[in-house]
C-alpha positions as CSV (number, residue, x, y, z in Angstrom):
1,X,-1.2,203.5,2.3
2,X,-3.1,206.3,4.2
3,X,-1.6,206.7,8.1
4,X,-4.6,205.6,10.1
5,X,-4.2,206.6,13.9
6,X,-5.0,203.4,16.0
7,X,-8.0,204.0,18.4
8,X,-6.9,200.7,20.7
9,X,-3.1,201.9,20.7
10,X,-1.0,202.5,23.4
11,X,-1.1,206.2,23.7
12,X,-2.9,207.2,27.4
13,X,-2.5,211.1,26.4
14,X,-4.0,211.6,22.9
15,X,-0.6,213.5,21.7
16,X,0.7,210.6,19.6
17,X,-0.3,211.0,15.5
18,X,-0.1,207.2,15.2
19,X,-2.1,206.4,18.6
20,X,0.4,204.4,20.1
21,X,2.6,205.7,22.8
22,X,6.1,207.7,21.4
23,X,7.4,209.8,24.3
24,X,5.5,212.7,23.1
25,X,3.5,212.9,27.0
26,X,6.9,214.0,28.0
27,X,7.0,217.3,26.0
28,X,5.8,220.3,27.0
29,X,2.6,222.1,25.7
30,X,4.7,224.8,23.7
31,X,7.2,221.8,22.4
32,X,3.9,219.5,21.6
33,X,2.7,223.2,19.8
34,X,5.3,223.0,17.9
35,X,4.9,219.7,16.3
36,X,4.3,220.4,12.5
37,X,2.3,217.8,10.1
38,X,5.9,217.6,8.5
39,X,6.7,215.8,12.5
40,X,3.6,214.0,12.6
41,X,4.1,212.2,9.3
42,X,7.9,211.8,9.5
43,X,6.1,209.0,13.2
44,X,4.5,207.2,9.9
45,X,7.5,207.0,8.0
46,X,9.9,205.9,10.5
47,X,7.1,202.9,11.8
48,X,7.4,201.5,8.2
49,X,10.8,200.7,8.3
């Protein structure tokens, strides 16, 4: 299944890979920098389970 970001989700600040809200306002902009594609996918992985 392909991770699909959800347009209507819960996320006010556009930071969240998935598009609903996961804390991720909270960091700053170096520590939201930092977030790899290796983070962003490992927010898929853990919602399927």
């Amino acid at each position: 299944m392909a991770n699909l970001r959800n347009e209507n989700g819960t996320c006010g600040c556009g930071r969240s890979p998935t598009g609903d809200c996961i804390g991720w306002h909270m960091l700053t902009d170096e520590e939201y920098a930092s977030k790899t594609e290796a983070d962003k996918e490992a927010v898929f992985e853990q919602g399927e389970s």
